[in-house]
N, C-alpha and C positions, 0 to 999 in steps of 0.2 A: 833511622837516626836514633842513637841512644837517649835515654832521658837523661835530665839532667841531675844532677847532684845538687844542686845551690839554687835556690826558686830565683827566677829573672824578676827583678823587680816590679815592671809594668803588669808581666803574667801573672805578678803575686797578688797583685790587687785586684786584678779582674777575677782572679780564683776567689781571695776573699768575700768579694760583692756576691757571687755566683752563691757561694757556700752560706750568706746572708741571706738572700733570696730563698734560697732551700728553705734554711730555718726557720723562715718567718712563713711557710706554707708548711710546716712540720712533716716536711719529705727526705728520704733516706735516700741515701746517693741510689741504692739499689731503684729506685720508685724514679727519680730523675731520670737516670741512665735507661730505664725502659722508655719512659714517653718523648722522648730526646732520640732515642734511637742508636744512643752510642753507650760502647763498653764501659762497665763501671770503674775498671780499673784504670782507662782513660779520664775518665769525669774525675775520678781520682786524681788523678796528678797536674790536672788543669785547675783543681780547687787550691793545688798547693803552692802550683806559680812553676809547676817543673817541666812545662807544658808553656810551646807557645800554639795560641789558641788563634785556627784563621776564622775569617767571617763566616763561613759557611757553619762552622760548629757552632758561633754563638748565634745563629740564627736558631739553630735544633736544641740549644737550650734555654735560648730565649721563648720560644716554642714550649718547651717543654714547661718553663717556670711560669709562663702565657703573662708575659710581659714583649715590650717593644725590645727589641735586639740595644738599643741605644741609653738605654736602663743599665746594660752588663757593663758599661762602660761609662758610666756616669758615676763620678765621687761627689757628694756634697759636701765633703770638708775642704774642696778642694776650691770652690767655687760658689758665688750665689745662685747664679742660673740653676747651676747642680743640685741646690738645697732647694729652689722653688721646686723643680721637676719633681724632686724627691716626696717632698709638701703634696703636691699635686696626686704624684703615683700613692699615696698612704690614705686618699681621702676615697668615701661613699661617691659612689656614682653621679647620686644626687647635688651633693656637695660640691662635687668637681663641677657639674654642671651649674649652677650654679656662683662660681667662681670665676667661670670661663665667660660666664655673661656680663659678670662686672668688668672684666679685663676688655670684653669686648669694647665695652659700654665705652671705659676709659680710654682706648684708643681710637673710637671711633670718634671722641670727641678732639683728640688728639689731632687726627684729619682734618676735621673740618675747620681748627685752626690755621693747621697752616695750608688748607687751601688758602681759607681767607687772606692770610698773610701773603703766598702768593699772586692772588687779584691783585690785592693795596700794593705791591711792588710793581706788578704789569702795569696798573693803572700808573703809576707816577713815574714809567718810564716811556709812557705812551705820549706820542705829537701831543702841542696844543692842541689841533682840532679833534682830539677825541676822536680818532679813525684808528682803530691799529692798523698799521700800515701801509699811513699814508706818508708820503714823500712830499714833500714840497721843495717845488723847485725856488 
């Protein structure tokens, strides 16, 4: 299949992000394209958007950039989820950890609300005699 001439818009962003990633690891397409496994003149035209890119590739430069494949395709300008991820991917190890314990914290409290609330509605939808149940004839 020829390449293209006019970067496809979605490929253009996943190029961009890809070519983000590089830079922010101050690696040379030549340095990507070896630990990735694929030609650089390919990684080339996938940075530009003139390239559509299957899953299989961005796993081997997701790999290569040793980020989760789901990063190459994650915008934060696009989205909040996006922007946390992003927050998250840019922080110490430590930090993340950390982070992840307050998030836990907070939904775990989360839970055990609406267990609670859960009961309190079983409860007031349960018979007078307090059996769940029971039938009375």
């Amino acid at each position: 299949m020829p390449r293209r001439t006019t970067p496809d818009p979605i490929s253009a962003k996943i190029g961009a992000r890809i070519r983000l990633l590089r830079a922010e690891r101050l690696m040379s397409l030549v340095e990507l394209a070896n630990v990735s496994g694929l030609n650089k003149g390919h990684l080339s035209s996938i940075e530009q958007g003139l390239v559509r890119v299957n899953f299989g590739t961005l796993v081997q430069i997701a790999t290569g950039l040793g980020v989760q494949p789901m990063i190459l395709v994650t915008f934060p300008d696009e989205h909040p989820m996006a922007q946390l991820l992003e927050r998250w991917r840019k922080l110490p190890p430590e930090e993340l950890t950390r982070e992840l314990e307050e998030v836990r914290g907070m939904l775990k409290g989360t839970r055990v609300d609406r267990t609670e609330d859960a009961a309190n509605l079983h409860d007031r939808a349960a018979p007078e005699s307090g059996k769940r149940g029971d039938v009375s004839s």
